[in-house]
HTML snippet that shows the backbone in 3Dmol.js (N, CA, C, O; Angstrom):
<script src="https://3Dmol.org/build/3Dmol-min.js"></script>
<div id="view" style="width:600px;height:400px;position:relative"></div>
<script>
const pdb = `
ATOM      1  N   UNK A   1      19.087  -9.574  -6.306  1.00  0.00           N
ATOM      2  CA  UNK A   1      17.817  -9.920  -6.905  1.00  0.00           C
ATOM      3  C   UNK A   1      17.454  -8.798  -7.868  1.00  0.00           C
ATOM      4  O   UNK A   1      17.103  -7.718  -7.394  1.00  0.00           O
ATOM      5  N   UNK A   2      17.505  -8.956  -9.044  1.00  0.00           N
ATOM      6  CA  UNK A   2      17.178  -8.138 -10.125  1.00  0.00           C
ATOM      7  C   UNK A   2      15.397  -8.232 -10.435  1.00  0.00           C
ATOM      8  O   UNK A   2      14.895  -8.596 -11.498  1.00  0.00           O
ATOM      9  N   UNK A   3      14.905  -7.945  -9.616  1.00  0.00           N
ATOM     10  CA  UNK A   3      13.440  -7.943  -9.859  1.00  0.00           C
ATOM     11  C   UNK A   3      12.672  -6.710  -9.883  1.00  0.00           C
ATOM     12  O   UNK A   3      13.437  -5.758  -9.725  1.00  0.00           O
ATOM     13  N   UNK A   4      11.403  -6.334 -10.025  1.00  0.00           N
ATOM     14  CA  UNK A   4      10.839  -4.827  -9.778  1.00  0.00           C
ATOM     15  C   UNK A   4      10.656  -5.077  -8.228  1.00  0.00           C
ATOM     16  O   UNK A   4      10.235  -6.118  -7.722  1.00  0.00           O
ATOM     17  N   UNK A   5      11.003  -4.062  -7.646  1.00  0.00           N
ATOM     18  CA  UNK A   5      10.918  -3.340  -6.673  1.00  0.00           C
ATOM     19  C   UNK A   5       9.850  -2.305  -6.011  1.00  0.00           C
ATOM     20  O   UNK A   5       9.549  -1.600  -6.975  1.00  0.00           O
ATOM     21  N   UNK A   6       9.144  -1.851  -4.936  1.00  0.00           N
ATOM     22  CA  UNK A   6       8.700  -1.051  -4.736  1.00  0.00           C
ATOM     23  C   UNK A   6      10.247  -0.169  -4.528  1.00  0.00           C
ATOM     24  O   UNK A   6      11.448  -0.436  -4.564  1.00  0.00           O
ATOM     25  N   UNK A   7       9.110   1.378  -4.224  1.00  0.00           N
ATOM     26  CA  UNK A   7      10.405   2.552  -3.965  1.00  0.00           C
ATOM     27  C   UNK A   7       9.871   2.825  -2.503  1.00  0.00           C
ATOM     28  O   UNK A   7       8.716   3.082  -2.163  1.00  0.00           O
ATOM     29  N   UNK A   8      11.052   2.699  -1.693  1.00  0.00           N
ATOM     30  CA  UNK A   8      10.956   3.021   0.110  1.00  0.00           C
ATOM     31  C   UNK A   8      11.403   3.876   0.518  1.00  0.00           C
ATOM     32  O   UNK A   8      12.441   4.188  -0.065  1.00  0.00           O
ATOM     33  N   UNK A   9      10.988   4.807   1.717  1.00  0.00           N
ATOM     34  CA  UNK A   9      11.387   5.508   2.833  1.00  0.00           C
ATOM     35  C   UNK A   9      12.247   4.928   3.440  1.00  0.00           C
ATOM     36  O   UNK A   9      12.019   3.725   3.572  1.00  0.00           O
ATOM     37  N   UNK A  10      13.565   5.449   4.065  1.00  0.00           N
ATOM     38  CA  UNK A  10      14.064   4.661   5.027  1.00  0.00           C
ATOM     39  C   UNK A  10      14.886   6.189   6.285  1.00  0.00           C
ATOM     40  O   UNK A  10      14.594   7.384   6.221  1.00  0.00           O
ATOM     41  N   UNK A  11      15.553   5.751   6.935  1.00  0.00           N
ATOM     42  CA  UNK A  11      15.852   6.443   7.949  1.00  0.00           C
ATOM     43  C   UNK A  11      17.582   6.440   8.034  1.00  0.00           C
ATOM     44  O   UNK A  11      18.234   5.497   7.585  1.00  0.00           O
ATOM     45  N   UNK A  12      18.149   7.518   8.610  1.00  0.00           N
ATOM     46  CA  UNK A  12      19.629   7.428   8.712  1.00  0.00           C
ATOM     47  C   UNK A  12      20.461   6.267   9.100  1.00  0.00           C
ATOM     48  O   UNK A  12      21.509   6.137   8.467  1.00  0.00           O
ATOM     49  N   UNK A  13      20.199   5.416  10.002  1.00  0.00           N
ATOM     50  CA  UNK A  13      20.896   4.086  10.247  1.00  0.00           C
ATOM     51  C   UNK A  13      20.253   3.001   9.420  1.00  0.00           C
ATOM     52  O   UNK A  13      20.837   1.963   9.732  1.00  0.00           O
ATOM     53  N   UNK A  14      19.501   2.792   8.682  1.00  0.00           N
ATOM     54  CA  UNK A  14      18.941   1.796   7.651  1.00  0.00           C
ATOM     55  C   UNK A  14      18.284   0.859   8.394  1.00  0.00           C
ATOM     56  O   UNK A  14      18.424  -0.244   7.865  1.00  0.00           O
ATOM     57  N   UNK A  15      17.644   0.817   9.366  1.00  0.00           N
ATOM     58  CA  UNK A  15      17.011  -0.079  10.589  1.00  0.00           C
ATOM     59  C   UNK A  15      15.632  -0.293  10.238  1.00  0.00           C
ATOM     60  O   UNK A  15      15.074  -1.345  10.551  1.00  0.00           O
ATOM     61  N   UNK A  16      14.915   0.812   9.480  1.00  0.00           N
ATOM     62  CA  UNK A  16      13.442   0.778   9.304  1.00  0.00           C
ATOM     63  C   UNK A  16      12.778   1.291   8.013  1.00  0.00           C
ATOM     64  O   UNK A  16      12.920   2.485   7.749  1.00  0.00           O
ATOM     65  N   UNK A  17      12.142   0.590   7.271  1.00  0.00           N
ATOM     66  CA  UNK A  17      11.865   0.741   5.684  1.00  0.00           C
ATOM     67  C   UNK A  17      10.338   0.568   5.543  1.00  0.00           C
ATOM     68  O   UNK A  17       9.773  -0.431   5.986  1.00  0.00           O
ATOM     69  N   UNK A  18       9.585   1.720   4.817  1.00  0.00           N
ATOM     70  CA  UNK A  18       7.938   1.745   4.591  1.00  0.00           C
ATOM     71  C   UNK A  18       8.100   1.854   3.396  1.00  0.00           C
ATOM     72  O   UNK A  18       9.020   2.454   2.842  1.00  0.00           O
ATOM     73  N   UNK A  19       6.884   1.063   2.713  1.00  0.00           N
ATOM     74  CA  UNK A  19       7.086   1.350   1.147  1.00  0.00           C
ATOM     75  C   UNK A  19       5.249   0.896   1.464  1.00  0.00           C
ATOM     76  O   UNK A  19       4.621   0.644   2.493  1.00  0.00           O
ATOM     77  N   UNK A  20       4.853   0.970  -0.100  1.00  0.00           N
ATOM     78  CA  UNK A  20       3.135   0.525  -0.267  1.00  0.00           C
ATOM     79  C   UNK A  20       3.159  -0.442  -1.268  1.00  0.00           C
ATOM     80  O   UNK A  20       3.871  -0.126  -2.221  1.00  0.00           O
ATOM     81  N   UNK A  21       2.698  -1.337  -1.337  1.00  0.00           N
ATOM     82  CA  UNK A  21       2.036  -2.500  -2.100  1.00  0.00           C
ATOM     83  C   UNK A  21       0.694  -1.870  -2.753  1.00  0.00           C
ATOM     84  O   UNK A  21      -0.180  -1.311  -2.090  1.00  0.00           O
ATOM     85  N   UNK A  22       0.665  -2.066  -4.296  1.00  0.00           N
ATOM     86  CA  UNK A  22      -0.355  -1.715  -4.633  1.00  0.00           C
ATOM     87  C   UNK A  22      -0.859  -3.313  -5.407  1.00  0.00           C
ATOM     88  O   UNK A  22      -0.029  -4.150  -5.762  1.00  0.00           O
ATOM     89  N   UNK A  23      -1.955  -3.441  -5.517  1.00  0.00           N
ATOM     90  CA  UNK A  23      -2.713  -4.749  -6.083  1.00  0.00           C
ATOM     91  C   UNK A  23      -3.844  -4.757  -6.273  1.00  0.00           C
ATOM     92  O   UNK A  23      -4.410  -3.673  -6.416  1.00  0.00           O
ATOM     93  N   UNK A  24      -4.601  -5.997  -6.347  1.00  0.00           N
ATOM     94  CA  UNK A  24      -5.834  -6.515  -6.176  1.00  0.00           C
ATOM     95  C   UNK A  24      -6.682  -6.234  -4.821  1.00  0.00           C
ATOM     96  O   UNK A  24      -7.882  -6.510  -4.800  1.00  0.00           O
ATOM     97  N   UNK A  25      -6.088  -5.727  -3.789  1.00  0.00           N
ATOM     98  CA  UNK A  25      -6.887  -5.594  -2.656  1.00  0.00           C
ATOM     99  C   UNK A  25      -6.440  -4.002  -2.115  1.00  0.00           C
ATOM    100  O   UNK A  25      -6.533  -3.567  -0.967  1.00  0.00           O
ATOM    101  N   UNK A  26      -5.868  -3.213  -3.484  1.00  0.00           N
ATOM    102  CA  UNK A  26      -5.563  -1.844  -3.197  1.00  0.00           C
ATOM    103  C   UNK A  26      -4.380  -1.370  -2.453  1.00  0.00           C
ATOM    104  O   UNK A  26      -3.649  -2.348  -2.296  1.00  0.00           O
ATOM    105  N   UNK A  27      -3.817  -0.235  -1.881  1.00  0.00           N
ATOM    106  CA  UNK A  27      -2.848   0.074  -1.554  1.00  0.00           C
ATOM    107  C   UNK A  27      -2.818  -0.096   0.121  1.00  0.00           C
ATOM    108  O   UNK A  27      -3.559   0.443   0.943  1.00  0.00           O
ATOM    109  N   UNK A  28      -1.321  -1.353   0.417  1.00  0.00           N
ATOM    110  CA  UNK A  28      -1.319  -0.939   1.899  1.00  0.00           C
ATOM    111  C   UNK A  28       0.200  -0.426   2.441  1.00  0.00           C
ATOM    112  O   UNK A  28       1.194  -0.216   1.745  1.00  0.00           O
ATOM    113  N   UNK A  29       0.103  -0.335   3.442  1.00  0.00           N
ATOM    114  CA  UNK A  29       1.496   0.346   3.699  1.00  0.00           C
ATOM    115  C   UNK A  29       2.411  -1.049   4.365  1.00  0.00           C
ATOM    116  O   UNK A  29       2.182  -1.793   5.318  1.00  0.00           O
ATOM    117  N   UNK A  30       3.129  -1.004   3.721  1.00  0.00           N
ATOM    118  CA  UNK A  30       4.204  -2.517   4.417  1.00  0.00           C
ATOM    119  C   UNK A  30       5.416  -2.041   4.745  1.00  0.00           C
ATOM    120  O   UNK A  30       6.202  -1.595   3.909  1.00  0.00           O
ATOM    121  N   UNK A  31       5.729  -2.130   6.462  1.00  0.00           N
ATOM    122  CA  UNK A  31       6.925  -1.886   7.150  1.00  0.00           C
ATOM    123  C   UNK A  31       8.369  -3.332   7.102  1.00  0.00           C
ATOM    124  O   UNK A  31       8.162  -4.543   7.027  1.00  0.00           O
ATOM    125  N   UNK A  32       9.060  -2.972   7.139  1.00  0.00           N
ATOM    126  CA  UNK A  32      10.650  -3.578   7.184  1.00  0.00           C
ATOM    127  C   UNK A  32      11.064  -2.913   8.396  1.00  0.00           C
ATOM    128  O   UNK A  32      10.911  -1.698   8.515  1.00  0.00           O
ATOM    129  N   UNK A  33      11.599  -3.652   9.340  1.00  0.00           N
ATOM    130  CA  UNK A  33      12.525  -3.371  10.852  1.00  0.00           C
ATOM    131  C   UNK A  33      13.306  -4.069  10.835  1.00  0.00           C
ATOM    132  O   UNK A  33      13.107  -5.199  10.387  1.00  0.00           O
ATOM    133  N   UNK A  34      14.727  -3.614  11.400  1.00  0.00           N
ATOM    134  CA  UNK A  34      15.505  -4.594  11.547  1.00  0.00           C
ATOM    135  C   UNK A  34      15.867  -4.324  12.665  1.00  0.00           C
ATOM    136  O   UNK A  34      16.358  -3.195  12.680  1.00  0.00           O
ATOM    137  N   UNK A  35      15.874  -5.046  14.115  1.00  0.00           N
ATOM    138  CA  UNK A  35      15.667  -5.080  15.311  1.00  0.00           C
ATOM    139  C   UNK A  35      16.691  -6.320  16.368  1.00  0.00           C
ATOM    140  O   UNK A  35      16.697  -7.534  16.571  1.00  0.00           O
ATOM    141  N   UNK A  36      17.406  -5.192  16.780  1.00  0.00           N
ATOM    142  CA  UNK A  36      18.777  -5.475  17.808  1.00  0.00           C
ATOM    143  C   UNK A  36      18.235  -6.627  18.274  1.00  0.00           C
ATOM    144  O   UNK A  36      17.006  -6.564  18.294  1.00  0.00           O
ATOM    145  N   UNK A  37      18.831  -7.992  18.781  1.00  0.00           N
ATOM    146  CA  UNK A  37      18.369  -9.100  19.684  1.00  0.00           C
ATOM    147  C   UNK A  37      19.699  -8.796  20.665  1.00  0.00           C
ATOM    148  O   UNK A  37      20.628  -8.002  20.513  1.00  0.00           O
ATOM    149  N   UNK A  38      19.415  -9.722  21.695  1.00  0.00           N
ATOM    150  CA  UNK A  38      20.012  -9.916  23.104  1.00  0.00           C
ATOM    151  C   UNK A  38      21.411 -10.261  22.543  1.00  0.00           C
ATOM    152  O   UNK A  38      22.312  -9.986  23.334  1.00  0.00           O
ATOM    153  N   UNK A  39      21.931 -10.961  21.010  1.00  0.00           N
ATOM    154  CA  UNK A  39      22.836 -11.017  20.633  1.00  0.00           C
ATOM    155  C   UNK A  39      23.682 -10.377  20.156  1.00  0.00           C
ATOM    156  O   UNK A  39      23.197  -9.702  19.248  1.00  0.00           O
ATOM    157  N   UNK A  40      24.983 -10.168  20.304  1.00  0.00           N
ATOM    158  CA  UNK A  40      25.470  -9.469  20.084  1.00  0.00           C
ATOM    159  C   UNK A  40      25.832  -9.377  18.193  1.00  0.00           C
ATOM    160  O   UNK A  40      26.347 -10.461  17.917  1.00  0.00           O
ATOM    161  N   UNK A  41      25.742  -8.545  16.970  1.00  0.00           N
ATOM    162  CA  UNK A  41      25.711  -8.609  16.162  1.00  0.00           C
ATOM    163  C   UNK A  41      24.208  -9.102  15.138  1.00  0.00           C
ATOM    164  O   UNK A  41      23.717  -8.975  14.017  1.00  0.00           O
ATOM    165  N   UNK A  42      24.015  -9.629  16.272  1.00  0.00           N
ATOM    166  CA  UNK A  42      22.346 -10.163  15.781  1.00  0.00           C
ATOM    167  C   UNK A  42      21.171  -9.720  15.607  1.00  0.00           C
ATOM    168  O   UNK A  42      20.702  -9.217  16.628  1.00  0.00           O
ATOM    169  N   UNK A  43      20.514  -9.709  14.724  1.00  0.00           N
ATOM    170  CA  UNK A  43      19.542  -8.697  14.506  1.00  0.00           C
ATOM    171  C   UNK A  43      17.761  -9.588  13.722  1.00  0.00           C
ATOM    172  O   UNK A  43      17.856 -10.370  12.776  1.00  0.00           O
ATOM    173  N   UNK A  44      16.668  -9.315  14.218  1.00  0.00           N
ATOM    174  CA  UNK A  44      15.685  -9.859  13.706  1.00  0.00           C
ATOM    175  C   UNK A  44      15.055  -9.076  12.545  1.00  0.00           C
ATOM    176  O   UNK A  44      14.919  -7.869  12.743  1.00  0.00           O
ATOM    177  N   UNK A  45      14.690  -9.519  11.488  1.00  0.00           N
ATOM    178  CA  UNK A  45      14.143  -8.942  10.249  1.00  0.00           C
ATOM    179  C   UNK A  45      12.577  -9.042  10.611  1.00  0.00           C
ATOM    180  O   UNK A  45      11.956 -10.104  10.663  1.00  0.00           O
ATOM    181  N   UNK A  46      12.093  -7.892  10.828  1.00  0.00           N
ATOM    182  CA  UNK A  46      10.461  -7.922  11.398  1.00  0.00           C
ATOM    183  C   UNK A  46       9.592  -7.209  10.118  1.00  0.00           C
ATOM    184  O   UNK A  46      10.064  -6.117   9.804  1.00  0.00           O
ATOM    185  N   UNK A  47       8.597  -7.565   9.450  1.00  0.00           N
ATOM    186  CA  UNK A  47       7.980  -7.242   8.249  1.00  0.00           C
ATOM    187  C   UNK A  47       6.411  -7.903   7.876  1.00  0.00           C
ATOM    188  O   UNK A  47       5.853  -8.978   7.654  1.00  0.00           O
ATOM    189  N   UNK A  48       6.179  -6.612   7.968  1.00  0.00           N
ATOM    190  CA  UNK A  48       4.286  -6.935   7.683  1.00  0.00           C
ATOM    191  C   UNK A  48       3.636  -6.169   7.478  1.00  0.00           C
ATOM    192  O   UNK A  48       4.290  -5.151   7.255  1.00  0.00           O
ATOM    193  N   UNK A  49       2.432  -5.976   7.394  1.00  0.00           N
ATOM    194  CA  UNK A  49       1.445  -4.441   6.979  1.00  0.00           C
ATOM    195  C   UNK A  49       1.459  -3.312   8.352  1.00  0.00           C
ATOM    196  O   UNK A  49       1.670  -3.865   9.431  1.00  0.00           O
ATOM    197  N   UNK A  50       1.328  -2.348   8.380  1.00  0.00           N
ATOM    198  CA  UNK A  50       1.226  -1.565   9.327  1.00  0.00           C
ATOM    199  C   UNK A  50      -0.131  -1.363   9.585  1.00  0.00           C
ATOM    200  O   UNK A  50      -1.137  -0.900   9.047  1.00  0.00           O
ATOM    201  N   UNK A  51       0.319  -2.011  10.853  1.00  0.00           N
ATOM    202  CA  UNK A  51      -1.540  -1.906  11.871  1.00  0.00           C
ATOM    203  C   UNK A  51      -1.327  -0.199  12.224  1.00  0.00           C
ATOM    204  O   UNK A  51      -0.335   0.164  12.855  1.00  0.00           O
ATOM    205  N   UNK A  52      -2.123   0.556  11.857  1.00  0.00           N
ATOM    206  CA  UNK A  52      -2.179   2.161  12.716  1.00  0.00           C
ATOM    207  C   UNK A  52      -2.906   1.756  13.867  1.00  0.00           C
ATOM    208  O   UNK A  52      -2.302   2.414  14.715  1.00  0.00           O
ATOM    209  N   UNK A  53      -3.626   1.244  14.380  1.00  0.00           N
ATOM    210  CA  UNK A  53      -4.291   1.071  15.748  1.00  0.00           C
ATOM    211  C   UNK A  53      -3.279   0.580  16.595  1.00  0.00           C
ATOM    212  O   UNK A  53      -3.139   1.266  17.608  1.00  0.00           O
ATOM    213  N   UNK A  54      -2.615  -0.280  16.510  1.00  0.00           N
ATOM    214  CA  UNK A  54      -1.517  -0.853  17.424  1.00  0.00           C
ATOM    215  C   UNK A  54      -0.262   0.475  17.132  1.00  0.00           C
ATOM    216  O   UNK A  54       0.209   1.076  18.097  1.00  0.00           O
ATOM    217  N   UNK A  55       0.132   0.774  15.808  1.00  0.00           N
ATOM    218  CA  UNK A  55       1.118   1.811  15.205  1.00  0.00           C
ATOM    219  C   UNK A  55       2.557   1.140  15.401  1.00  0.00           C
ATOM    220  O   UNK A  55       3.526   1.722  15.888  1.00  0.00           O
ATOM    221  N   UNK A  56       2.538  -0.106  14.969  1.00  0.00           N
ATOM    222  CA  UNK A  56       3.352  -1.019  14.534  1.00  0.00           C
ATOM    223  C   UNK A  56       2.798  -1.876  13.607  1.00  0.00           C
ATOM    224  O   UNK A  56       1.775  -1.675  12.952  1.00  0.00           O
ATOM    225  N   UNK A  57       3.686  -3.064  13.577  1.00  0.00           N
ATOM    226  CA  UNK A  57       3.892  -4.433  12.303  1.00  0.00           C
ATOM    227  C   UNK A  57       2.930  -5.435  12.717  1.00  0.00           C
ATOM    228  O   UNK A  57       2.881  -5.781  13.897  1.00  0.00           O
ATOM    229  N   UNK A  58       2.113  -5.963  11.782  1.00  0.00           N
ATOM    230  CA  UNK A  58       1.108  -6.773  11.850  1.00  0.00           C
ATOM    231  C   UNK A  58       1.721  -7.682  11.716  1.00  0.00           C
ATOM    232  O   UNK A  58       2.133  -7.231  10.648  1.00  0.00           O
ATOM    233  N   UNK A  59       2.299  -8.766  11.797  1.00  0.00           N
ATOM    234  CA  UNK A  59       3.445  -9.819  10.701  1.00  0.00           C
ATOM    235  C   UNK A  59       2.495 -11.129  10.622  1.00  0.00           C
ATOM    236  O   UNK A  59       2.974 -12.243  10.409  1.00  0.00           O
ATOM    237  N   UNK A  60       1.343 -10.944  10.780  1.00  0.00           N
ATOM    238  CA  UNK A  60       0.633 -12.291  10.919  1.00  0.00           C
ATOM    239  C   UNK A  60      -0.310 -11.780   9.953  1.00  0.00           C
ATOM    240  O   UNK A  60      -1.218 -12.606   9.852  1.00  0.00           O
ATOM    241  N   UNK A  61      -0.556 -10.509   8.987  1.00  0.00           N
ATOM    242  CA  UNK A  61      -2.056 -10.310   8.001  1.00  0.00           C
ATOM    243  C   UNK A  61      -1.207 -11.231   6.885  1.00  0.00           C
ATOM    244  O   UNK A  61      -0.062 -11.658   6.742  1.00  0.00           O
ATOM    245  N   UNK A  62      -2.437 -11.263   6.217  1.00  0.00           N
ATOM    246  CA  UNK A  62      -1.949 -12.040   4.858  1.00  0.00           C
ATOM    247  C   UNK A  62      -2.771 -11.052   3.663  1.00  0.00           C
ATOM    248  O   UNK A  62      -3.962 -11.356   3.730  1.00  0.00           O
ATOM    249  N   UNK A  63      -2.626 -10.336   2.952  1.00  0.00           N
ATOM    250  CA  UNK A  63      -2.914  -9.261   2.252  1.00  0.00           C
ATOM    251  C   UNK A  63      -3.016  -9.845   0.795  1.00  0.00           C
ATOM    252  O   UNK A  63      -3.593  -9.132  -0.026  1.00  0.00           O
ATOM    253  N   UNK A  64      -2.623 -10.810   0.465  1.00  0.00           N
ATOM    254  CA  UNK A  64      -2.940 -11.457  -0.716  1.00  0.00           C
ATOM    255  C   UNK A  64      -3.092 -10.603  -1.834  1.00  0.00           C
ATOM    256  O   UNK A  64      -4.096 -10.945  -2.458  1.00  0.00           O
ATOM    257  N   UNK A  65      -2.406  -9.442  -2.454  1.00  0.00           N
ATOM    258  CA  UNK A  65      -2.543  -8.390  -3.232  1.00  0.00           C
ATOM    259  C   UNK A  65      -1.676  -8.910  -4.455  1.00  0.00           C
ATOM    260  O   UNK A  65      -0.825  -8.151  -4.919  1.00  0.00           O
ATOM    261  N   UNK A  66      -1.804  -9.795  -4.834  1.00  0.00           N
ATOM    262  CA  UNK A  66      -1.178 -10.096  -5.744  1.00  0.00           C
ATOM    263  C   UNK A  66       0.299  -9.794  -6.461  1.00  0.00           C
ATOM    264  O   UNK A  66       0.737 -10.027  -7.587  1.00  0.00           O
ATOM    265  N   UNK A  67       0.920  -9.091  -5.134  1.00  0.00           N
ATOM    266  CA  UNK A  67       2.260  -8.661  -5.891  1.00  0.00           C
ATOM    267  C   UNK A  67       3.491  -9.245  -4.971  1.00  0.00           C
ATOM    268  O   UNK A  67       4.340  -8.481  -4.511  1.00  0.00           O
ATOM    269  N   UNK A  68       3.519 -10.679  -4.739  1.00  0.00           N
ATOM    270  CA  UNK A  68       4.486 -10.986  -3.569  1.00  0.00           C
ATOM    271  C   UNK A  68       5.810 -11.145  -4.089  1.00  0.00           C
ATOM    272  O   UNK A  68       6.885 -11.108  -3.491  1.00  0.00           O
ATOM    273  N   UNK A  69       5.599 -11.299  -5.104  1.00  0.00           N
ATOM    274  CA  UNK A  69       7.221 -11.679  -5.836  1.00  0.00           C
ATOM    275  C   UNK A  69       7.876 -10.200  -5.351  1.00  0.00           C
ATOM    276  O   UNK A  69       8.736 -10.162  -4.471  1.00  0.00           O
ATOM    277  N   UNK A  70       7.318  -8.855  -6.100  1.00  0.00           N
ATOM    278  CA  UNK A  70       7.639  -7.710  -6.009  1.00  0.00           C
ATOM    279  C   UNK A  70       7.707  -7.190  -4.895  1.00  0.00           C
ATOM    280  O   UNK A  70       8.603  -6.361  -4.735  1.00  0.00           O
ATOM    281  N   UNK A  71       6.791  -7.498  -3.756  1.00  0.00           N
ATOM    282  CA  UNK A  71       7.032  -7.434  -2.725  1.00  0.00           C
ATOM    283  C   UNK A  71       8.482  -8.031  -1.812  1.00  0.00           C
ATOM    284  O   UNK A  71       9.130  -7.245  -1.121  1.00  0.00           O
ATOM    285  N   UNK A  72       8.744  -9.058  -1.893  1.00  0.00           N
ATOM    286  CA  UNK A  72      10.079 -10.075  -1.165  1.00  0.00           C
ATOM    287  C   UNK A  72      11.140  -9.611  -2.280  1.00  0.00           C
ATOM    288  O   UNK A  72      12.254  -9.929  -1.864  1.00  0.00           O
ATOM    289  N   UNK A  73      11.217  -9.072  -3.358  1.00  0.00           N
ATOM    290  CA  UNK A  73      11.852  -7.749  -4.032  1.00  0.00           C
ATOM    291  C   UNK A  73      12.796  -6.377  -3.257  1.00  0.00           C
ATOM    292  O   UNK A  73      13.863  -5.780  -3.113  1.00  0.00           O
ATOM    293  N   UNK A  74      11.897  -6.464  -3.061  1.00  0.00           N
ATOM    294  CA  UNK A  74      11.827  -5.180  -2.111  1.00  0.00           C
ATOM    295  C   UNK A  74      12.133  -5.171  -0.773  1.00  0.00           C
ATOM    296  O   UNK A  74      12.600  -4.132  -0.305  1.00  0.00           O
ATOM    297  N   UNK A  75      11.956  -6.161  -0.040  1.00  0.00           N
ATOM    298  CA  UNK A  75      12.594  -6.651   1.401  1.00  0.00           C
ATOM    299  C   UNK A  75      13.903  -7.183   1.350  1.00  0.00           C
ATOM    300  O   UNK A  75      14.643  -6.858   2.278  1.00  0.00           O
ATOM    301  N   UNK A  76      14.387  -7.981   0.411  1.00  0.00           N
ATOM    302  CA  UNK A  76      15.333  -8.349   0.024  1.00  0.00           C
ATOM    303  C   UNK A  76      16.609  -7.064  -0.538  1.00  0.00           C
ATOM    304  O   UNK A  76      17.789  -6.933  -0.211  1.00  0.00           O
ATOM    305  N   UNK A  77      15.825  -6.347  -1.399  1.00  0.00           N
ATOM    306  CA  UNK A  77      16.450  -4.716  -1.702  1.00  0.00           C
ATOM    307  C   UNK A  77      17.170  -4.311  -0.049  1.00  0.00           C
ATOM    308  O   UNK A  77      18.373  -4.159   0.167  1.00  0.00           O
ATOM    309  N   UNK A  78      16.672  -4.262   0.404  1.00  0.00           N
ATOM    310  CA  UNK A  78      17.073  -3.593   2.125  1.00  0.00           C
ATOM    311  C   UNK A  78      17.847  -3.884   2.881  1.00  0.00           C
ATOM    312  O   UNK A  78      18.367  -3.279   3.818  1.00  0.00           O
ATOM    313  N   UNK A  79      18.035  -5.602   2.180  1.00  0.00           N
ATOM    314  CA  UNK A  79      18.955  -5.985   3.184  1.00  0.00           C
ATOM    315  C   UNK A  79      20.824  -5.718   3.288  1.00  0.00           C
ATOM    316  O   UNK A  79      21.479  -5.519   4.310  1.00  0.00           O
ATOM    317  N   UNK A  80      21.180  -5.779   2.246  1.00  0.00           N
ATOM    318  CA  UNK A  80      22.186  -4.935   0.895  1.00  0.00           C
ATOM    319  C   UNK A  80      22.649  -3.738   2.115  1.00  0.00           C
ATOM    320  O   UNK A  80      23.623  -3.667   2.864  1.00  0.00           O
ATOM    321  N   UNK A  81      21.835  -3.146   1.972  1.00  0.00           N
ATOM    322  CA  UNK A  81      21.755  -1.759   2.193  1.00  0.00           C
ATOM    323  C   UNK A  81      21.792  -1.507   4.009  1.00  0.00           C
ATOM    324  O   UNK A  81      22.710  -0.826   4.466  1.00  0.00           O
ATOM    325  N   UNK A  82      20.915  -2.004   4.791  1.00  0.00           N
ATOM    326  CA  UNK A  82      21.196  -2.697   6.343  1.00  0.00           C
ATOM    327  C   UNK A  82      22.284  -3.162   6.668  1.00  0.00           C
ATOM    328  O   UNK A  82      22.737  -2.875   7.776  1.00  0.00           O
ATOM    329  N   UNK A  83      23.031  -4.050   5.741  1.00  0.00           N
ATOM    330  CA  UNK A  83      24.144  -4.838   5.960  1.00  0.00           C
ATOM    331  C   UNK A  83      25.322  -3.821   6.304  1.00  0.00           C
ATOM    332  O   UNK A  83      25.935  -3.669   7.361  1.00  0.00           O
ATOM    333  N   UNK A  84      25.448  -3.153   5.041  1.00  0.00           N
ATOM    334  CA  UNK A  84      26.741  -2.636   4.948  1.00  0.00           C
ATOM    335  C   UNK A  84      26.411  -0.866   5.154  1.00  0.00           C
ATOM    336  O   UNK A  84      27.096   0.007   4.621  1.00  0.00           O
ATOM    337  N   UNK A  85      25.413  -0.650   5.897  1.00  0.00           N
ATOM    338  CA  UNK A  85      25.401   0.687   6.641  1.00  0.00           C
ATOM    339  C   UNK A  85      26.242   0.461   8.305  1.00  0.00           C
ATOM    340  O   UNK A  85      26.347   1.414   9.078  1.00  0.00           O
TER     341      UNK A  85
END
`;
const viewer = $3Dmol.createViewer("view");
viewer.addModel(pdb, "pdb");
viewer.setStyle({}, {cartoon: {color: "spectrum"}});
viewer.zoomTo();
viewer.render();
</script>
């Protein structure tokens, strides 16, 4: 996907990605996890705003900041990179 991108943090095994959305409803922080299942090879793509009160993934806000294209950009960017780490 050749689109604009945010620029992300990520961690030595490529499992977990923070970047910020900036828009119409201001800057929030949006997490990427990619999270082992009971399967073997299988893995769940978990992604949403970061609740600090809980200090995990909200995956149910809807933030409406006007930048979703650029956003699913950017989640999509990760996966590339998850895959073949």
């Amino acid at each position: 996907m050749n689109k604009p991108r945010y620029q992300y943090k990520t961690e030595n095994h490529f499992e977990y990605f923070e970047f910020y959305s900036e828009g119409a409803k201001g800057i929030v922080k949006k997490v990427i996890e990619y999270q082992k299942t009971s399967n073997e090879n299988i893995y769940n793509l978990a992604f949403g705003d970061y609740d600090e009160a809980a200090k995990g993934i909200d995956d149910l806000s809807v933030t409406n900041n006007g930048d979703s294209l650029k956003v699913l950009a950017t989640v999509a960017s990760t996966i590339d990179l998850f895959h073949n780490s």
